[in-house]
N, C-alpha and C positions, 0 to 999 in steps of 0.2 A: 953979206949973205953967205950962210956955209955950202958945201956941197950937196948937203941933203936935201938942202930948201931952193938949190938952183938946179936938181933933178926934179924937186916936185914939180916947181913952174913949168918945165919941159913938159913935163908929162900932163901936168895942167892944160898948155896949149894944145901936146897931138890929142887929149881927150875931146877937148872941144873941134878940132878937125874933124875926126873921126864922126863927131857927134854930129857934122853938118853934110858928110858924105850924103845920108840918103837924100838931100833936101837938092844937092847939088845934082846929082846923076839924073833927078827924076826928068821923063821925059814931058818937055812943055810947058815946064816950072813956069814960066814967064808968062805964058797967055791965061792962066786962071788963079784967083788968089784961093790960098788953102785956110782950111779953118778948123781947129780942135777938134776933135774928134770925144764925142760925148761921153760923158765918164758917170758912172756909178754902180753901184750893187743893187741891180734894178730887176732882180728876177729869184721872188722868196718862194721857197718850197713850202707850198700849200696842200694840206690834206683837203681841204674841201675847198671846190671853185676853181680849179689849179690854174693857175696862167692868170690868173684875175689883176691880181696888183702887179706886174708886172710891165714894163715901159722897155720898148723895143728901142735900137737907132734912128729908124723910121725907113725902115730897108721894108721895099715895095713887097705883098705881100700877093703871090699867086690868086688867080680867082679861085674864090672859095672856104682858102687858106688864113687864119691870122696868127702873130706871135702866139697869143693863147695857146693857140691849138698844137705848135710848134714844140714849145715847150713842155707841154701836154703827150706828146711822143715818145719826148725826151727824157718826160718821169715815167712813163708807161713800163710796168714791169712785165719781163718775160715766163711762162711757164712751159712746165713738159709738153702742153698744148697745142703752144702757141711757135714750138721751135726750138726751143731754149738746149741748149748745148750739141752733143754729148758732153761734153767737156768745156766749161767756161768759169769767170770769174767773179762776173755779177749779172744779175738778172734788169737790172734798168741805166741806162745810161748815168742817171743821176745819185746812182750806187756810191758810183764812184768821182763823177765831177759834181762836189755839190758843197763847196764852203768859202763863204759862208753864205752862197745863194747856191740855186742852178747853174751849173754851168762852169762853177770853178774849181781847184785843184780838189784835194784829199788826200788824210792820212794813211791811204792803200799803198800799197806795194805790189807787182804782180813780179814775179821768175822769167829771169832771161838764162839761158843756159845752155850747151854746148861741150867740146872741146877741139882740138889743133889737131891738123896731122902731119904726118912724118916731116913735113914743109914747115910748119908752125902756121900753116894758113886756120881760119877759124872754120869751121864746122857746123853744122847746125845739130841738135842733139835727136836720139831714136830711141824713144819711150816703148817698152814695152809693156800692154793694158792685155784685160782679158785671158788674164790665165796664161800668159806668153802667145796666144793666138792670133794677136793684133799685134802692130807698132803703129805709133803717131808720128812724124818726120818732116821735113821740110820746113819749120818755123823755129826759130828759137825760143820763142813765148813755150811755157806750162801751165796749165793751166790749175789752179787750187780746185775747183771744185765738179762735178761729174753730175748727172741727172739718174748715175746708176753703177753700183760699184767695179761692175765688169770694165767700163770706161775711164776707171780715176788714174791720174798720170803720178806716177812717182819715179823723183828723177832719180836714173842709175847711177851708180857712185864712179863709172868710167867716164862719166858728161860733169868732168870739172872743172870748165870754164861755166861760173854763176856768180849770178847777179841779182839785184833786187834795185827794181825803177820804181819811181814812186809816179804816179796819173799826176799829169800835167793840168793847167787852166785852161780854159777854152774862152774865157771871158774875153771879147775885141777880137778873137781870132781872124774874123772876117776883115778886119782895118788887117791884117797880119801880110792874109792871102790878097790883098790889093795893093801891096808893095811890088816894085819891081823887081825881077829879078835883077838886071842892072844897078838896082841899089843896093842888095845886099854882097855882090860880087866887088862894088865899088869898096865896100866897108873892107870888105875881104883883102885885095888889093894896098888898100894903105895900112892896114896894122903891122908889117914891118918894119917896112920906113919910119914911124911912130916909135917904135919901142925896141928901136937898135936890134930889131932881124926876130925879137923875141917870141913876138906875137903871132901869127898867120894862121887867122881863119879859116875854114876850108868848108866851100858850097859844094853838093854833089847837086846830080842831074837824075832825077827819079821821074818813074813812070807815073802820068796823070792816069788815071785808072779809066775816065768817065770818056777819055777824048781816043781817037782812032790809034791803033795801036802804035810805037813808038813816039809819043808825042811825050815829051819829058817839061819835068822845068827846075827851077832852085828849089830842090826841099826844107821847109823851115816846121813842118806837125812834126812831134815825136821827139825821142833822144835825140834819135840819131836822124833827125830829118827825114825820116823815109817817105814823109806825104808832102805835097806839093800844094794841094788844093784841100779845102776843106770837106767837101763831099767823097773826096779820094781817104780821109782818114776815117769819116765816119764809117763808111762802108768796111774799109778793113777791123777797125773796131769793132763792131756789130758780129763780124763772123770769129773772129780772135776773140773776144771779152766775154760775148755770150754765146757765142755758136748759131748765130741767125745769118744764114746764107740770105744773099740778097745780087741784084743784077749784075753788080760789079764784082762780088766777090761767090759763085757759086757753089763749092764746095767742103764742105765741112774738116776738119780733122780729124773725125771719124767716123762709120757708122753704126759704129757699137751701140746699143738699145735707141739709135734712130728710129723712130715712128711718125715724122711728118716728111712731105716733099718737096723738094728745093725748086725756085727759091721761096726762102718760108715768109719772104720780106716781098709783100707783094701791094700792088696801089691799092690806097683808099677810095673813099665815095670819089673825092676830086681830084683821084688821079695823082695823087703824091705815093712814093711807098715810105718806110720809115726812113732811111736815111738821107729822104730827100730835105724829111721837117726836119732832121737834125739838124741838116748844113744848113737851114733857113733859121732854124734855133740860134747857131751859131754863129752864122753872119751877121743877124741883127741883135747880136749883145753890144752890151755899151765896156768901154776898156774899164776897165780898173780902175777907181779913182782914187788919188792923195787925200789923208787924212789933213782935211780942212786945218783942224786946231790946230795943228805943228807947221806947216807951209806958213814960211816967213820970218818964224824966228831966229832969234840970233843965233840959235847954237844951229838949228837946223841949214840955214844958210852956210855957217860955217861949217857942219860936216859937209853937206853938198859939194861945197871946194877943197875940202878933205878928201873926198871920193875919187876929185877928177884928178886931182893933184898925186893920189897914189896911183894912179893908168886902172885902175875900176873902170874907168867910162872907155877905154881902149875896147874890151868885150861889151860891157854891160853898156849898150851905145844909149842914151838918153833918148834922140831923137829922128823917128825915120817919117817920110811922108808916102802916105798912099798915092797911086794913080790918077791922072786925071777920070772923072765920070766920063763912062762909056768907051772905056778901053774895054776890049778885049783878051781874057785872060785863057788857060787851061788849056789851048789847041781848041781857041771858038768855043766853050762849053760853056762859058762864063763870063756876062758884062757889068762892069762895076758902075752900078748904080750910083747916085746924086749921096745916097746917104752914106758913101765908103768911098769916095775916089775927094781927089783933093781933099783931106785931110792929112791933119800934122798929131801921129800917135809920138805916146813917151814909154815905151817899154821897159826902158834901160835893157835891153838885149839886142845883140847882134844878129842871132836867129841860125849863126855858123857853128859848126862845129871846132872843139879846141882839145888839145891832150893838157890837162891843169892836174895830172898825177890822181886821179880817181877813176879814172877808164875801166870799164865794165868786161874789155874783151872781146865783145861780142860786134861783129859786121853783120849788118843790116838795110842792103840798100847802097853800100857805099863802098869803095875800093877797100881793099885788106887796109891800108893805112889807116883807116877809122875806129879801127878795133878798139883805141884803145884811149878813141875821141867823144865827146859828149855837147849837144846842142849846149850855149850857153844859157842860164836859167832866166829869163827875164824878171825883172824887177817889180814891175807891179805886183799889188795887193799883197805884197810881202808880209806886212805888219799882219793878214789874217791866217798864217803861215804859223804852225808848233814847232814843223820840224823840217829840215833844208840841206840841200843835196840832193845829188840824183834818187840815192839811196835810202831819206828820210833818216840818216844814222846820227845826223848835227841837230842836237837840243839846245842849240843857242848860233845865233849869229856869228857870234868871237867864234867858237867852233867850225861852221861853217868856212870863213875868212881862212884860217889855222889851218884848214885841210888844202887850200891851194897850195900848187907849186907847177913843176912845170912852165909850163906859155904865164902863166900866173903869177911866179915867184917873186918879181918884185915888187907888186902891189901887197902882197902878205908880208913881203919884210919890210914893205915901205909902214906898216901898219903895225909892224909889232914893233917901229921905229917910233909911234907917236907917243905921246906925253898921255898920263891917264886920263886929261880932260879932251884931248884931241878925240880919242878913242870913244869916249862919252858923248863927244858930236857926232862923229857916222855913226855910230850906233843910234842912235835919235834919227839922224837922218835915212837912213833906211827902217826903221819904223814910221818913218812917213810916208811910204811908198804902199 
């Protein structure tokens, strides 16, 4: 056996280590057995009936409340009426997470931007709107589009730290948000020991927005992890994407041609307001599931040991399990119901941030050393995926692979080390994802 093939074994084994962290840490393993966690593309974008064909986890539904009506929020489009901006980037949630159902990623991109100062510490950038009469300040987000030209943000050419994120999946988020944080901290933990010092994840501690003030936990929504809990992203989402202030996040980023009053996000008949149906939208999606017809085969099998075998599965973790039901999550805000707690999700992501040499620059929630750090992408529903990377700039997987380096670098040279049919197995094999 050469050296190449008694480093893959290695890395073979810390992959599957790593891949059993969250299962080990979780608290209680022993007293309740876990069970799969339900998978499919179960929630189609309907112009007429909306919510109709659509099949929840079976996550308890408030009185009054049903998945239907959830997801029905969550296509609900905003107008000048009803709220909608000054400054935002789509008008309905499902704008922008909707492929190839509700609820999942998209070929959007939205402006992160900024610059350093004299420190080289990052910055958040100062738009000037309104004929120089206004600035917008305090977020790194820009927003593309305005409800009126005095409002429209155009970035100045002295805000030269810029980027372009592309909108993440939401699909299983709620299996996401019922991990431990002990689990993901645990993952965090072993990836150097793993990968000779290479690797080290890195969990920050973000503000749950919903729970009494300083209540923090592992942020795993977003790039850069800045949400913790899923009602805690919706909410920021809603006031960032479209400019719809609501209980947790009250204030707009501007008030230039504002005509309604905050917040604009207020309860329905039964007592929900929108981003309450989002995070119930969102909890009870089902994960992403593997394309049936490829699981099993031979080559697919053998990318799969391909994958692990290059320290792919080091980041991209295969395997974490949710909470026992009726834990307590968020600082009390949140208990993990029967339909999300002991289950066994397959993300293939670690949910931590890494420097893999494409870092955006931009701090968000996390120590200046994050600048330059990026949530790692998890793997499911890949194959319904055009474009990859933080930035959507990789038209192809090999691409994608190519642009790693950093914390990264020996899985991409362990890859541009395979044989061209090796290469033809993970490449199969992450089209079955």
């Amino acid at each position: 056996m050469n050296v190449t093939r008694v480093a893959s074994f290695a890395c073979l084994l810390a992959g599957a280590a790593i891949a059993l962290v969250g299962i080990a840490k979780q608290p209680d393993v022993g007293k309740t057995k876990a069970t799969e966690a339900p998978a499919g593309f179960e929630t189609p974008l309907l112009q007429q009936n909306p919510g109709s064909q659509s099949v929840s986890n079976g996550i308890p539904e408030p009185t009054g409340d049903t998945f239907a009506l959830d997801q029905q929020n969550f296509e609900q489009r905003e107008g000048n009426d009803s709220g909608l901006g000054p400054v935002y980037n789509a008008t309905a949630c499902a704008d922008c997470h909707q492929n190839p159902v509700t609820g999942g990623p998209s070929q959007i991109t939205e402006i992160r931007a900024g610059h350093k100062d004299a420190n080289g510490n990052f910055v958040n950038p100062t738009v000037t709107i309104n004929d120089g009469a206004d600035t917008i300040t305090g977020r790194s987000i820009v927003n593309d589009r305005a409800i009126c030209p005095q409002a429209q943000e155009v970035l100045p050419d002295k805000e030269n730290v810029r980027a372009l994120r592309a909108v993440l999946n939401t699909l299983g988020d709620g299996f996401v948000e019922a991990v431990d944080d002990a689990t993901l901290q645990a993952v965090a933990d072993a990836q150097p020991g793993q990968s000779n010092g290479q690797i080290h994840g890195e969990t920050v501690q973000v503000q749950i927005l919903e729970a009494p003030k300083g209540t923090t936990r592992v942020g795993r929504f977003g790039w850069k992890d800045q949400h913790g809990s899923v009602l805690s992203f919706s909410a920021d989402a809603y006031v960032n994407e479209m400019g719809i202030t609501n209980r947790l996040r009250m204030t707009d980023a501007t008030t230039v041609c504002k005509t309604t009053t905050d917040p604009e996000d207020t309860p329905d008949t039964i007592g929900m307001a929108g981003i309450d149906h989002f995070a119930q939208f969102i909890r009870g999606t089902l994960v992403p599931p593997r394309d049936r017809a490829l699981i099993g085969t031979r080559d697919v099998v053998a990318g799969h040991a391909l994958f692990e075998s290059a320290g792919c599965s080091t980041c991209h973790v295969e395997t974490l399990r949710t909470v026992p039901s009726g834990t307590v999550l968020n600082g009390g805000m949140f208990t993990v119901p029967d339909a999300l707690g002991d289950k066994i999700i397959h993300p293939f992501g670690d949910y931590l941030l890494h420097d893999i040499g494409t870092g955006d620059g931009i701090v968000q929630g996390g120590p200046p050393d994050t600048a330059n750090k990026l949530r790692t992408v998890p793997l499911w529903g890949l194959r319904a995926r055009a474009r990859f990377m933080h930035d959507l700039k990789s038209f192809s997987t090999t691409n994608a692979i190519n642009r790693h380096a950093r914390e990264a670098s020996a899985a991409q040279q362990a890859f541009k080390a395979m044989t061209p049919k090796e290469k033809e197995q993970l490449l199969l094999f992450l089209k079955s994802l």
